[in-house]
Every structure is written in structure tokens, then in C-alpha cells.
C-alpha positions as CSV (number, residue, x, y, z in Angstrom):
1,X,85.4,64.9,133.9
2,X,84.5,67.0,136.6
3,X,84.9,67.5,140.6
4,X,82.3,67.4,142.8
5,X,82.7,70.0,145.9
6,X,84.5,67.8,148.2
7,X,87.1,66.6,145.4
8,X,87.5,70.4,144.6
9,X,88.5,71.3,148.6
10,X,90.7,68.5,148.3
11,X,92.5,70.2,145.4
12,X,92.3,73.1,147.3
13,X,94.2,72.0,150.3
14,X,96.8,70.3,148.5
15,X,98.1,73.6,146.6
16,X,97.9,75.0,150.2
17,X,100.1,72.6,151.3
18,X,102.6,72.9,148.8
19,X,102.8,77.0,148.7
20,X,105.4,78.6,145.6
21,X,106.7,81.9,144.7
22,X,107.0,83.4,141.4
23,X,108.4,81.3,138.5
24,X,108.5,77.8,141.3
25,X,106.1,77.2,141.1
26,X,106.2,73.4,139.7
27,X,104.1,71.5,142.0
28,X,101.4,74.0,141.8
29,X,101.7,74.0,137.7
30,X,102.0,70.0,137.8
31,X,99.2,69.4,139.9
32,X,97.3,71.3,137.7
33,X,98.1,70.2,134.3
34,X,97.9,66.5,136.0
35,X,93.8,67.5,136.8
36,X,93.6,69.1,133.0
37,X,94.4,65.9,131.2
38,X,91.5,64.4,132.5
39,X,89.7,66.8,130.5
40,X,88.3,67.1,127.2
41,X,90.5,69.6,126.0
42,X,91.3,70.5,122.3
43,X,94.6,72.3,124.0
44,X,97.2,72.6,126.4
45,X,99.8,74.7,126.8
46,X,102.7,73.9,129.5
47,X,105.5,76.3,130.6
48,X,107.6,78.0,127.3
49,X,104.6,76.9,125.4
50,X,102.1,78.9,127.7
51,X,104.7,82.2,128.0
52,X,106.4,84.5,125.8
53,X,109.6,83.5,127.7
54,X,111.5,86.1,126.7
55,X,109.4,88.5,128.6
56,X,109.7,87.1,131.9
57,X,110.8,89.7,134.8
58,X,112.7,88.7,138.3
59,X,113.5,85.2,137.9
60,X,115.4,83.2,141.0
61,X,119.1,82.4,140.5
62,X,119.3,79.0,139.1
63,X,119.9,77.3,142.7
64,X,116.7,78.7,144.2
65,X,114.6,77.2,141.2
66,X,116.6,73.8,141.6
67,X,116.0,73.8,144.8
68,X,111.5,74.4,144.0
69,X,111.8,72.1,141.5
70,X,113.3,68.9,143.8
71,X,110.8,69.7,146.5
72,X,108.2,69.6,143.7
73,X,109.8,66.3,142.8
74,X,110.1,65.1,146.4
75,X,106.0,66.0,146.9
76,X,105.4,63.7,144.3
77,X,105.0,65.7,141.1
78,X,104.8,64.1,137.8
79,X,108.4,63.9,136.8
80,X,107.5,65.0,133.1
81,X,105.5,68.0,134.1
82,X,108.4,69.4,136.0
83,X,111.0,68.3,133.5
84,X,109.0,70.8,131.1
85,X,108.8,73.2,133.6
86,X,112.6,73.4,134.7
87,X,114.7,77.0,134.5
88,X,110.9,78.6,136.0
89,X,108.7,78.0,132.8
90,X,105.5,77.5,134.9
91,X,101.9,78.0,134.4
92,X,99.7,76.2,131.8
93,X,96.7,77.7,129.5
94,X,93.9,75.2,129.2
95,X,91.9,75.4,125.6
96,X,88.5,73.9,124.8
97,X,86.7,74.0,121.8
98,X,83.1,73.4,121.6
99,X,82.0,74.6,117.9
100,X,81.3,77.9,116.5
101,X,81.1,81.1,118.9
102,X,83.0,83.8,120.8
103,X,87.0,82.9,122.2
104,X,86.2,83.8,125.8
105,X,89.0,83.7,128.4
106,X,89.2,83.2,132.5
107,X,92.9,84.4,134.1
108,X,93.6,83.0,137.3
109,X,96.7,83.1,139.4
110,X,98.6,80.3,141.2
111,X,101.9,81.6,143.3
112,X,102.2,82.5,147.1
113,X,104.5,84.5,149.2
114,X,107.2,84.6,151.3
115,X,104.8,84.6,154.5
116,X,105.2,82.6,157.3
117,X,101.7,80.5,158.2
118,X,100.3,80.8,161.7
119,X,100.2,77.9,163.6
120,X,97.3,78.5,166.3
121,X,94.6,76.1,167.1
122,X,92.1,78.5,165.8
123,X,93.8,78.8,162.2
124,X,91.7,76.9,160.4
125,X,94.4,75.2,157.7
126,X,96.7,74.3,161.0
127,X,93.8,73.1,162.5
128,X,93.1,70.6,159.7
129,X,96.2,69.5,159.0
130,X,96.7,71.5,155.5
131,X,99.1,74.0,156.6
132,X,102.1,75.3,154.7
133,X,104.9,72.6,154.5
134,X,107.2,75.3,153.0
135,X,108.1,76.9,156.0
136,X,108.2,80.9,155.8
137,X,105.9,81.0,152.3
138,X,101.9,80.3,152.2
139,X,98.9,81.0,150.2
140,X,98.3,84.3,152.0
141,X,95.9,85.6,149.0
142,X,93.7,83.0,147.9
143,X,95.6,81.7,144.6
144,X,94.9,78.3,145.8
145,X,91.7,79.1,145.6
146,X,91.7,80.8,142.4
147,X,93.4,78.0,140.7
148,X,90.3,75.8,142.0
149,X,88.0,77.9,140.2
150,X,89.7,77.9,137.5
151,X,89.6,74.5,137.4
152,X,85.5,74.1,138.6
153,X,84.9,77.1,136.0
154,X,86.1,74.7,132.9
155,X,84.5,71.7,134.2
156,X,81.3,73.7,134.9
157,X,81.5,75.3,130.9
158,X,82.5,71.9,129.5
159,X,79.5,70.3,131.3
160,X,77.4,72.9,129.8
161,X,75.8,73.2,126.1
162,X,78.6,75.9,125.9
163,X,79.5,76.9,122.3
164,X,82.5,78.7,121.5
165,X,86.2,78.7,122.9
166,X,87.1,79.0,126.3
167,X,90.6,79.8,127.6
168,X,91.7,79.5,130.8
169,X,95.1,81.2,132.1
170,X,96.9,79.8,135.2
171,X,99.1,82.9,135.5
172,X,102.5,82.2,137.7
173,X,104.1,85.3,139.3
174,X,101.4,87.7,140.1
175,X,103.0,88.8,143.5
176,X,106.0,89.7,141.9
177,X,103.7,91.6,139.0
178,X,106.3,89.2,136.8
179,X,104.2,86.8,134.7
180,X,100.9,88.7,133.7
181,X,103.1,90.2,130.8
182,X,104.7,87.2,129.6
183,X,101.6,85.4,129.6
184,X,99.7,88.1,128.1
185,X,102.3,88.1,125.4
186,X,102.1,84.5,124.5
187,X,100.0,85.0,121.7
188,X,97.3,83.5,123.2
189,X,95.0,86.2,123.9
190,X,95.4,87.4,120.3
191,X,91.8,86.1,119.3
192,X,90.1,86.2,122.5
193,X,87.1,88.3,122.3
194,X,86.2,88.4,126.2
195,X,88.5,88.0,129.3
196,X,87.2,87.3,133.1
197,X,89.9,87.7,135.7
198,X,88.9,86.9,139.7
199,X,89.8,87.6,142.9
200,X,88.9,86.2,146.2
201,X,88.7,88.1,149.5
202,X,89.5,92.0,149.0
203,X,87.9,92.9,152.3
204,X,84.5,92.3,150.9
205,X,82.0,89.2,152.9
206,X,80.8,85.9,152.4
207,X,78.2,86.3,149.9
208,X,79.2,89.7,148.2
209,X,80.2,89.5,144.7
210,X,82.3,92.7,143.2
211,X,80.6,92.7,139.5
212,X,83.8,95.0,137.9
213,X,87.2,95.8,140.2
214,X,88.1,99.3,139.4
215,X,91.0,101.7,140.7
216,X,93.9,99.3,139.2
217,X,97.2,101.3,140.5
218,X,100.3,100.9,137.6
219,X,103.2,99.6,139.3
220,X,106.6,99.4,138.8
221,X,109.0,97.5,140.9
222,X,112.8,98.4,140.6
223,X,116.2,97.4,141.9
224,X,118.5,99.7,142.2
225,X,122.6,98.5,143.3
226,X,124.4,101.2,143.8
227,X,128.7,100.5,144.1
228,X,131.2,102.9,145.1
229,X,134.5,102.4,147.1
230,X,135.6,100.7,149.9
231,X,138.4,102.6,152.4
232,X,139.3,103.0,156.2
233,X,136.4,104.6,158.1
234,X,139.2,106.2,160.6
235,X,142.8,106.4,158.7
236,X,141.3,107.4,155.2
237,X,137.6,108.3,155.1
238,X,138.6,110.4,151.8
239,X,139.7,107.5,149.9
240,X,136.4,105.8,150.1
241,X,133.3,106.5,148.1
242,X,130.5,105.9,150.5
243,X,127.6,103.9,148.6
244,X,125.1,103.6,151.2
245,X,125.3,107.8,151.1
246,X,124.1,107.5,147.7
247,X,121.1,104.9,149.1
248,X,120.3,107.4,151.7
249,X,120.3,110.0,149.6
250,X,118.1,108.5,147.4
251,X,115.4,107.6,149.5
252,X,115.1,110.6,151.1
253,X,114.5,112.3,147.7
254,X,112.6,109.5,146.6
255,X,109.9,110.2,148.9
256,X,110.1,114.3,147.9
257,X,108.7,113.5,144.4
258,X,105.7,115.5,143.7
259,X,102.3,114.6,144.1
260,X,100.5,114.8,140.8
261,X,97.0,116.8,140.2
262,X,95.8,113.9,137.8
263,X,95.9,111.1,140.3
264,X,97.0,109.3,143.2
265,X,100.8,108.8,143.0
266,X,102.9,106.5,145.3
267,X,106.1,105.7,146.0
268,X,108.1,102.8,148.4
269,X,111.4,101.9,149.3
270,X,110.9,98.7,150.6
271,X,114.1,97.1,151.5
272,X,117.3,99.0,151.8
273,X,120.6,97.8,152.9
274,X,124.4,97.9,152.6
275,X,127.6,97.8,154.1
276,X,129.7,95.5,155.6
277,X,131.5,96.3,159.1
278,X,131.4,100.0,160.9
279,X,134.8,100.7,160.4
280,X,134.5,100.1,156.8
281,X,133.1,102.6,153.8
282,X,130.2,100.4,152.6
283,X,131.3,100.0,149.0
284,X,127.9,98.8,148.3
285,X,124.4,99.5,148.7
286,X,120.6,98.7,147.3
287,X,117.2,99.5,147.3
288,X,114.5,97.7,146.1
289,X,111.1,99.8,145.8
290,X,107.8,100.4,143.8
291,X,106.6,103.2,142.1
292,X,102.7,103.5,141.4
293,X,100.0,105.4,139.6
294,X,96.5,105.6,139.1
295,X,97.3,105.6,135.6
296,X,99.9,104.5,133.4
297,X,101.1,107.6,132.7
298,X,101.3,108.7,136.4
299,X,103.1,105.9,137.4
300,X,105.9,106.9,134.1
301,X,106.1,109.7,135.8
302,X,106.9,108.4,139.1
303,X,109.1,105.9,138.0
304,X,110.9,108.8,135.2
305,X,111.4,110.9,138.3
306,X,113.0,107.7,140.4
307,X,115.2,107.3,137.5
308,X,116.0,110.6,137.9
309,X,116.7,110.5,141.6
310,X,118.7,107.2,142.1
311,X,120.9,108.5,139.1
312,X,121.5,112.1,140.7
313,X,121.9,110.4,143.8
314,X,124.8,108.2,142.8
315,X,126.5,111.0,141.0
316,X,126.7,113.3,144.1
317,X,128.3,110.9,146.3
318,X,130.6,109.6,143.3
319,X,128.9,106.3,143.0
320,X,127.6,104.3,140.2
321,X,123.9,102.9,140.2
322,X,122.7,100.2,138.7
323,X,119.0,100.2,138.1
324,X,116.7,97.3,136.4
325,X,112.7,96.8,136.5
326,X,111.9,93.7,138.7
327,X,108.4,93.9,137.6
328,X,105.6,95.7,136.6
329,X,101.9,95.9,135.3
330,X,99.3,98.9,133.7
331,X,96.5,100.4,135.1
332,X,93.1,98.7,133.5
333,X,89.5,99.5,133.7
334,X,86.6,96.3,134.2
335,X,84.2,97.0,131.2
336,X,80.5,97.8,132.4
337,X,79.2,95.5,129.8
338,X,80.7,92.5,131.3
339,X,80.6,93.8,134.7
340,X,76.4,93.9,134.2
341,X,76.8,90.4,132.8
342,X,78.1,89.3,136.3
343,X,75.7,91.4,138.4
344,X,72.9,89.4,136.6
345,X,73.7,86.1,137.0
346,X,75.3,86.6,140.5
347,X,71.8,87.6,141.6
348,X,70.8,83.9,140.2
349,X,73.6,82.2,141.9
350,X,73.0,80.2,145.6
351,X,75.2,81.6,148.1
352,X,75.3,85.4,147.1
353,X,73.3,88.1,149.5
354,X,74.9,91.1,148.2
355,X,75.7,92.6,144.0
356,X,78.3,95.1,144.2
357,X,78.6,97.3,140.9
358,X,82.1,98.2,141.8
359,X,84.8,98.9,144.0
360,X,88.2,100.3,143.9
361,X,91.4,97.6,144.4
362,X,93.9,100.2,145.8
363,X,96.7,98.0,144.9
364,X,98.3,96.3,141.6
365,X,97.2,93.1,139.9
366,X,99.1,91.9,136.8
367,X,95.9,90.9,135.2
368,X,95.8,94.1,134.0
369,X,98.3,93.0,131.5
370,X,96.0,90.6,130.2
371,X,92.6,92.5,130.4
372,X,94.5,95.5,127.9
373,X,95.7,93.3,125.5
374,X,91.8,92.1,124.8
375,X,90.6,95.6,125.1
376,X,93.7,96.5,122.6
377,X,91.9,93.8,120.3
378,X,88.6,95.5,120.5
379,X,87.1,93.1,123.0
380,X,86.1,93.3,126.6
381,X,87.7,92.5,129.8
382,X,86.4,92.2,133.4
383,X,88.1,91.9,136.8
384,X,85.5,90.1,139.3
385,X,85.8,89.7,143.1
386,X,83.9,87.0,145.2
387,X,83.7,88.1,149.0
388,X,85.0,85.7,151.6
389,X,85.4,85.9,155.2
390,X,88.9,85.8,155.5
391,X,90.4,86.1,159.2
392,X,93.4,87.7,158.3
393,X,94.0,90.6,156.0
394,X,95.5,89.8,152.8
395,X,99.1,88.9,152.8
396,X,99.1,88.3,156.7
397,X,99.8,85.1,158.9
398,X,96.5,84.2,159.4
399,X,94.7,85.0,156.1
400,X,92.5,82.0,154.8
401,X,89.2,81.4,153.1
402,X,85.8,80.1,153.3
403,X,85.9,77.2,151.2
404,X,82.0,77.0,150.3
405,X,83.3,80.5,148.8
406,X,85.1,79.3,145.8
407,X,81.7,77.0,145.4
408,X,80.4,80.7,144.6
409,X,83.1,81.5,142.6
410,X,82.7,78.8,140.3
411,X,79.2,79.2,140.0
412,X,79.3,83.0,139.0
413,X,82.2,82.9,136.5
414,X,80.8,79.5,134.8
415,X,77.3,81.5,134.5
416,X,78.7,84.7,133.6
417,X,80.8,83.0,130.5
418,X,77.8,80.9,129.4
419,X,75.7,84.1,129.7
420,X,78.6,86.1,127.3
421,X,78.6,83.6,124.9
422,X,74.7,83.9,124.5
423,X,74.4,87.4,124.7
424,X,77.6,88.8,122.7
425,X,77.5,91.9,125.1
């Protein structure tokens, strides 16, 4: 089975409606898996069976995922799909089988954030009645769209003379950089020779395909709690030990880490906050914050040196710190072979005026994950981007797509695969 364009916007806007964050993403999975078994598939795996569970980073409490899950249920989500899914198992990988040939794999991400959608007459998804109905999260970086080409990208292989294996990954929890690991631990990249991933957007046109996304930054995202003592601010200041000090402190000297000669560095303290009353010694304080590299090894060496600091920190304002890794992902390189592979057939594909060899990201993808563990196996890994004319900036209000893009995207990843599995690059 397959979608025509118009069947494939509609799928589209119904994951836009029904936006998720990382690991509730039930309706989003379900509506997925619901489309896959109208494939010929040899495989699929839902949930625990799609994850190596065990390696799953910054999970909601239980009440938050209850609380996904029943507005999954209430939207009309296949009852059994979720029951699988429940505790935050989500995401799917889709397997088809078509003879002898190369395992060949496409990674694709399905969560959203926690981004209020504009409402304005000139935003096109409030305009045409396809808007968030989450209120405060939305697609604000094209994973609806990404799961839609995942999707067109099987049907246009399995409507192909295609021989080989194709994979496709549904990846939850890329925002959080929390599921690409899990995922690419499942066991289910172990024999794949050749690994697409795709983005949408990244500031590049309506017509422009990236052939290889470059400049990956490492991340590390952290939590740090630190707890000290509560007292009277006024009668007995001593008595107190003064926890959002030790946050203070921290930051400050979070932000005096060196720079390092072998490649861009960075470092964020996103959210910060303690305390309860002004009269009262905060007893308690956090931080949560990144640390990133343009390697792996710079980013250990950010996030050694944050170790470092929030320990040290705690210690000279006689506070304890608690510190745990809320998510993560390496640095990765696109292989040029695959990357030439895309230039070639994009320059075949309706719809695409521009070939870009590469481009730098400047940010973190968790795909990474998932690209090193094929190029760990001795195969090849790509990261593609197809332009679109997005209103907003990524992870903004207003950010959307140009539908007739993922049209594009389709095209070029189910002719680049078909071209791999030819060509054995």
C-alpha cells in the first residue's frame, strides 16, 4: 500500500495536531504503527521491542506519561498500540525484506516540544484548522514531517524493484537527545550496512538539498540538585547552609571553563532556581544545563570540568550536589560516499534547484548515535537535509513547513536508497 500526496499531508497534519514530547509520545507512535500494518512488512517492532529499554535517559514521572497516554486514548488511538506503549516505550522500527542485498536503514524522528503554537491568521496550520491541540507543545521542528517521509520513503522502496533490507527507525525523544541511544542500542542496527538520517528546514530554501550535514556538536545535558540547610534569614543566618550559593557559584564558574584549542566548546545553564520565601535559607537549589563539543572528546572535557565545578561548588558553601545526565549524543561525520550518492540523484529529483555538498548543523542531533554504531560496524552513515521555507526559525512559535517539501524529501531519500543498493558505494 501506499499514499498518494494528498493522503500523505493528511498524515502530516494529523501528527501536527496531536504534538508529544519525549517518551509520550503514543498517539504519534500509534498512528504510525496503525499506517505500517497496511504494509508488506516482514517486521515490526513496537515500543520495548524497538528500544534497548534499559538505556532510556529523562523519562516523565509516571503521572505525566498517564496523563500522554489518556489523551492519546481520548484522540482515538488504537487501544492496543498504546497498551504496548505504556510506562514511555514509544517509537516503532519498520522491517522489509525484498531478497538478497545490502540492510540499508532511514532514522527519522517523531517528538515535539514544549512550544506554544501561534495562533495568527497568517500561520498557516491555524489558518487551516491543523493547529496544536496540546496547548503549550507543537511540532516546532518538522518531526511531523519527518515521520511522513519516513513513511512515503518505505512505500516509495516497497513499490520499487528494491532488493535487499530496508529499516526504517521512528526515533522518540530527539529534543531531549534521550532516545537516539536506546534505539541505536536495540540491536537493530547490528547488520545494517548503510544508514540515511534527514532533516527538514535548517535555514536552508525550498528546493535546496544538503547532500551530508557536517559540524555535529556532542552534547551533554545534566541536572544538577544541590541540598543544603534551611534556617532563619534574620535570627540565625549561620545555622543555614545556603544551597542556592552553591547554584550561583556554580554557574558563574561554569561559564569560566576554558575554551579549548581543538574545537569549539560550549557551555549553558539553562534553567536555574531555588528557594522558597526571602526570609528563609533556600535549602535547595538546581540547575539544569548542556555541555557541548565539536568532538566527543571536547565535550568530556566540558562536561569533566562541570563535574568538577558543581562538585567544588557544593563543597565550598557546605552543600551536597546531586548530579545525573538527562541526555546526551556524540559528535558524527556524514560519509562522502553516501553524501555523493544523494547529490546525484537529487539533481534527478522534481522540485530541487540547488545540490549543497555540505553544511555545518551547529547544534546536536541524536542521530548521531545511530550513524556511529553503522560506521562502528564498518558501514556508512549519512545525515541529509531537505530545504524548506519555514516562517519561523526552528523551535519558535511560528515555525512550519512547505508541505510539497516532504514530496522532495521522499523522492530523494527513496532514490538515494535504491541508488545504494545498486551501487554498493
Amino acid at each position: 500500500m501506499s499514499l498518494d500526496n494528498d493522503a500523505y499531508r493528511r498524515f502530516r497534519r494529523d501528527l501536527h495536531r496531536h504534538p508529544e514530547p519525549a517518551w509520550c509520545e503514543f498517539y504519534t507512535t500509534a498512528r504510525i504503527v496503525e499506517e505500517l500494518r497496511e504494509r508488506d512488512l516482514t517486521a515490526l517492532y513496537v515500543g520495548r521491542d524497538a528500544l534497548a529499554t534499559d538505556d532510556r535517559m529523562n523519562v516523565p514521572e509516571d503521572d505525566e506519561l498517564a496523563e500522554w497516554e489518556q489523551r492519546a486514548r481520548e484522540a482515538g488511538a488504537d487501544p492496543d498500540v498504546v497498551d504496548d506503549l505504556s510506562g514511555g516505550y514509544t517509537g516503532c522500527v519498520a522491517v522489509a525484506e525484498r531478497g538478497d542485498g545490502l540492510v540499508i536503514g532511514l532514522r527519522v524522528d517523531i517528538d515535539a516540544l514544549p512550544i506554544r503554537e501561534s495562533d495568527d491568521a497568517d500561520h498557516v496550520p491555524a489558518a487551516e484548522g491543523f493547529r496544536s491541540e496540546h496547548e503549550g507543545y507543537m511540532h516546532a521542528c518538522g518531526h511531523d514531517a519527518h515521520a511522513t517521509m519516513g513513511l512515503g520513503t518505505l512505500d516509495a522502496v516497497l513499490d520499487s524493484d528494491f532488493a535487499g533490507t530496508l529499516k526504517v527507525f521512528f526515533q522518540p525523544g530527539e529534543e531531549q537527545v534521550a532516545g537516539g541511544k536506546p534505539m541505536a542500542e536495540s540491536g537493530h542496527l547490528d547488520d545494517v550496512d548503510y544508514l540515511y538520517a534527514v532533516h527538514v528546514g535548517l535555514d536552508h530554501p525550498s528546493g535546496e538539498v544538503v547532500c551530508g550535514v557536517e559540524g555535529f556538536l556532542a552534547v551533554r545535558h545534566f541536572l544538577a540538585e544541590f541540598a543544603g540547610e534551611p534556617s532563619h534569614a534574620g535570627a540565625r543566618p549561620e545555622a543555614g547552609r545556603n544551597a542556592v550559593q552553591a547554584m550561583a557559584a556554580a554557574v558563574q564558574n561554569l561559564y569560566a571553563i576554558p575554551r579549548h584549542a581543538d574545537g569549539p566548546t560550549r557551555v549553558n545553564a539553562g534553567l536555574v532556581g531555588g528557594g522558597t520565601a526571602t526570609n528563609i535559607i533556600p535549602e535547595a537549589s538546581f540547575i539544569e544545563g548542556e555541555v557541548r563539543g565539536g568532538t566527543t572528546e571536547l565535550a568530556a572535557y566540558m562536561s569533566d570540568h562541570a563535574d568538577r565545578i558543581l562538585s567544588s561548588a557544593a563543597e565550598m558553601h557546605d552543600c551536597e550536589v546531586d548530579v545525573a545526565t538527562k541526555g546526551e549524543a556524540p559528535s558524527a561525520t556524514s560519509d562522502d560516499a553516501l553524501a555523493a550518492i544523494v547529490g546525484g540523484v537529487a539533481s534527478e529529483t522534481a522540485g530541487v534547484t540547488n545540490i549543497v555538498d555540505s553544511d555545518d548543523l551547529g547544534g546536536s542531533e541524536d542521530a548521531t548515535f545511530l550513524m556511529q554504531a553503522v560506521q562502528d560496524n564498518g558501514g556508512l552513515a549519512c545525515y541529509v537535509g531537505v530545504g524548506t521555507d519555514h516562517p519561523g526559525g526552528h523551535h519558535t512559535s511560528t515555525f512550519d513547513v512547505v508541505e510539497a517539501d516532504v514530496a522532495v524529501g521522499i523522492d530523494v531519500l527513496s532514490r538515494a536508497i535504491l541508488r545504494v543498493a545498486e551501487t554498493r558505494p
